[in-house]
N, C-alpha and C positions, 0 to 999 in steps of 0.2 A: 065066640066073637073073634073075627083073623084079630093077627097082629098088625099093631101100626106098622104102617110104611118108613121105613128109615128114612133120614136125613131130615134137614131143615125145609120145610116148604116155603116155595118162592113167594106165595103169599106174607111172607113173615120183612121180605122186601119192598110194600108198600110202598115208603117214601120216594116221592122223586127230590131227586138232585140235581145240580144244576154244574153248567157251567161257567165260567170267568174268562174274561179275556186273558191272555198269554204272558201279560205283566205281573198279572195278581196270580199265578200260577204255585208258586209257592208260599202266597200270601194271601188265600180267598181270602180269610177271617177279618182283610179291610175291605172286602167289595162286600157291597150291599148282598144280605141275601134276599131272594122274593120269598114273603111272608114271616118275617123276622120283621116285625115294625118298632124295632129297635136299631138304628144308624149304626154304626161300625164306628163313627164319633161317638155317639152319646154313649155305647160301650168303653170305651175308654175310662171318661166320663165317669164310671160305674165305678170301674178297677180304680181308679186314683183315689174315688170318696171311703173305695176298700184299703184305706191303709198303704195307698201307693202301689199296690200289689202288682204284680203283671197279669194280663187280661187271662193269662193261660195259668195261672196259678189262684183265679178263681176258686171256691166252693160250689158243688154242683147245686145246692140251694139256692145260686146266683144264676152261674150261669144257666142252670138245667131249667131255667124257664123259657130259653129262649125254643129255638126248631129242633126238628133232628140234622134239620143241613147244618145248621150253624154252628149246632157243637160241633161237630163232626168236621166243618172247617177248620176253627180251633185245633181241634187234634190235631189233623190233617199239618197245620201251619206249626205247631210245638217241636221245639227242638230238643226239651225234655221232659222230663214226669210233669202231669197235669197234679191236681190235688188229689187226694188220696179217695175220694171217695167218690170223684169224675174217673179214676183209675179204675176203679172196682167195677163203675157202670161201662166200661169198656170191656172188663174182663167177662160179665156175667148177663147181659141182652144181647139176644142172641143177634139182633140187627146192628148194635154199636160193635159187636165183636167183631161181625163179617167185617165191616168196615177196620177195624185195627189191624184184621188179618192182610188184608188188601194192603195195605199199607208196611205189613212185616215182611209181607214177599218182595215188594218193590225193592224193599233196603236190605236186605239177604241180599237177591240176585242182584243190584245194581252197587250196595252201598253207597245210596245216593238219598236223600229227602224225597221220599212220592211227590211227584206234584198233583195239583186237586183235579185234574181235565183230566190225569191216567186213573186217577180212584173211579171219575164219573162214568167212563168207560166202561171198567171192569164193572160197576156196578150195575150198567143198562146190561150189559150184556148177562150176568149172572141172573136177572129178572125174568129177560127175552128168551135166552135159549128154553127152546122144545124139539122134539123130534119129529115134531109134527105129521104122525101118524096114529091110527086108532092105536087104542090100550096102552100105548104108551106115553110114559109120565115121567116127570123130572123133581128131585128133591136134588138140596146142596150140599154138601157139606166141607169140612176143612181139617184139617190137622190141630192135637191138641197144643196149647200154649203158644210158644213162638218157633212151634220146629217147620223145617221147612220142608221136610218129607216124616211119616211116621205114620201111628194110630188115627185114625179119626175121631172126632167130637161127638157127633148121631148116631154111628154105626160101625160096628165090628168089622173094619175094612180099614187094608192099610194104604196107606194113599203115597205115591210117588212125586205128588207137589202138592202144593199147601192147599190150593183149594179143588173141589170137584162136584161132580154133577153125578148124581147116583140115577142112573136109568132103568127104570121098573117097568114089565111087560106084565100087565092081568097084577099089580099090585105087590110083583115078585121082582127082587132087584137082580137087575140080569147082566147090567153093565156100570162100570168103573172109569170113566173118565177126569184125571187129576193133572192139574197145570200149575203153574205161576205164573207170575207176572214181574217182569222186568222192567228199570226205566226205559222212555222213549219207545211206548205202545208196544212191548212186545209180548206175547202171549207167546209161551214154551208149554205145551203141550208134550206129557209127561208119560202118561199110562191111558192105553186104551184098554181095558182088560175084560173080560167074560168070567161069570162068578166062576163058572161050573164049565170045566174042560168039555164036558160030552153032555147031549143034549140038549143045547142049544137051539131047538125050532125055531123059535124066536127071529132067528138071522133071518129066514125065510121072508119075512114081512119086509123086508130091508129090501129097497129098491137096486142097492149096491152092495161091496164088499163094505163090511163094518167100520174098516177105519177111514174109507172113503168118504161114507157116511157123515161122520161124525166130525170131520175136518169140512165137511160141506156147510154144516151145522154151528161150528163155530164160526165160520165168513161171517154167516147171516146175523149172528147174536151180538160175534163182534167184529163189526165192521171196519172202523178205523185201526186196527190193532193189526203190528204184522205178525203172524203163526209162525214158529219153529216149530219143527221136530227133533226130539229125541233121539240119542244114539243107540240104539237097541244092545250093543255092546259094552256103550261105562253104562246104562242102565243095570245091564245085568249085574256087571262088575261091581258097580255100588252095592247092590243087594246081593251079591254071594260076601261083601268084604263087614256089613251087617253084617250078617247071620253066624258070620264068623268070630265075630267079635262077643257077637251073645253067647256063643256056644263058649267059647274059651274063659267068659264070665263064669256062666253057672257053672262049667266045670269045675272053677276054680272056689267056687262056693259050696259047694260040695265035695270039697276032698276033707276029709276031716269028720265029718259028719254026715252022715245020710237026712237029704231032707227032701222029702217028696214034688216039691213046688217045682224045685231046682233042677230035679232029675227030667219033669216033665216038660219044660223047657228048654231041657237042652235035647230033647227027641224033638219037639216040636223047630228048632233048630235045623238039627240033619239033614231030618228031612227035607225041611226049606231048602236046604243046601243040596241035596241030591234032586230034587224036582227041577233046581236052577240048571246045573251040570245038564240033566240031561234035555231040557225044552232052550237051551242056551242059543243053538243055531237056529231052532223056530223063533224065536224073539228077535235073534238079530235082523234075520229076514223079514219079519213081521213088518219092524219100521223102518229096516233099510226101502223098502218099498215104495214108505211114502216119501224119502227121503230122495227118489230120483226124481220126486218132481220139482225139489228145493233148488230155489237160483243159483243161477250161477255166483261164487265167491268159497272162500273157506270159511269154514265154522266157527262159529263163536260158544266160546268156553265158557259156563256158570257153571257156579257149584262144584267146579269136577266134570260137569257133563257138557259132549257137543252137542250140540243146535245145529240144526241145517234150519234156513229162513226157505219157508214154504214159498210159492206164488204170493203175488199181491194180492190182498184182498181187496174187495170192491170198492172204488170211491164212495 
């Protein structure tokens, strides 16, 4: 029997979401949701007969009757911890999590409250994107807890922004595309990567060069949003100043004793660190590339890392 396909499939993003006029932006949780046939009054309503309570410090046996838009506005609109067990159903479905993660990128890269029209966005667009050619297939995945680059949740892959799209050729995952999301529509496109340096056939199917591709790919998914790209150089530099940090960990964990774990970890390190050193001017070139197509202006700094804002994408 193969093995399952990594990541989360976009089948798991069913619901649709909607949007609110530019008032209720930070506030759906008062605009009516469609099919919540419960008022955003008589909610109230509800929280007061609960002991006064605030609507967002509800019990999920209360509110978790209502949609998934609806919670999910609530959250959206909270400015802190929901109840503890509305918490939990954030941390551990896999469709309320996408959603919190959406939500954790925005406030990372912007330090700002997501508003609900940038979540509904990200969200069409993480449903949408395909590559729209034979054998090729699309799962998603994300980064674990609230980090904003690291492991992933589905799959043995490290990811460069919180969220991505794992691209499987014949059912085999062959590409790594990983971004965030900043306030004010803007998509940072993080890591275009190929699992495996050599062997690649695959490319061959591709009507363009790969990153070409794939920035064509996101216009389409997501339309309203404007694309940056990556510096290919604090890219690098983030990930050699990782690796360096891990290395210097486990070394230091292991002076004193021998322990197996530690030792393998800090080769698994090194290395890292000598594959960066030496593919460093390939990377940089990689997406200075796509980076000569970025408007005119200077770059804008998140994280540490520049952004060059791509072409507009399409009305």
């Amino acid at each position: 029997m193969p093995d399952p396909v990594p990541g989360l499939s976009q089948s798991a993003l069913g619901a649709n979401i909607n949007f609110v006029p530019v008032p209720f932006n930070r506030t759906a949780d008062q605009y009516p949701t469609p099919g919540d046939r419960i008022s955003p009054d008589r909610w109230l309503m509800i929280a007061q007969k609960c002991g006064g309570k605030s609507l967002h410090r509800l019990p999920l046996r209360i509110v978790g009757r209502t949609s998934f838009e609806r919670l999910c506005r609530v959250k959206a609109s909270s400015s802190y911890m929901m109840a503890p067990d509305v918490e939990r159903l954030f941390e551990r479905s896999p469709s309320h999590r996408l959603i919190a993660k959406i939500m954790n990128s925005i406030w990372r890269c912007s330090y700002r409250y997501p508003s609900w029209n940038d979540i509904v966005h990200t969200w069409n667009g993480l449903r949408s994107f395909s590559m729209g050619l034979r054998d090729f297939t699309v799962t998603i995945d994300h980064t674990t807890s609230s980090n904003p680059h690291g492991w992933a949740t589905y799959s043995d892959t490290y990811l460069d922004g919180s969220l991505a799209f794992l691209i499987h050729y014949k059912d085999q995952h062959v590409l790594t595309v990983s971004f965030s999301i900043a306030s004010g529509r803007r998509l940072l496109l993080r890591q275009v990567q190929a699992c495996s340096p050599s062997g690649n056939r695959w490319l061959y199917k591709l009507p363009c060069h790969h990153m070409d591709f794939i920035i064509q790919r996101m216009r389409e998914a997501f339309p309203k949003m404007a694309l940056h790209i990556v510096s290919g150089e604090d890219l690098v530099n983030r990930s050699l100043a990782n690796y360096q940090c891990s290395l210097d960990k486990e070394t230091k964990a292991n002076r004193g004793h021998y322990r197996e774990e530690s030792f393998a970890a800090m080769i698994r390190a090194a290395e890292k660190i000598r594959t960066l050193h030496r593919d460093k001017s390939r990377i940089v070139r990689f997406y200075g590339e796509a980076a000569k197509n970025a408007s005119s202006g200077r770059p804008v700094k998140i994280q540490g890392l520049r952004h060059y804002r791509l072409e507009l994408s399409s009305p």
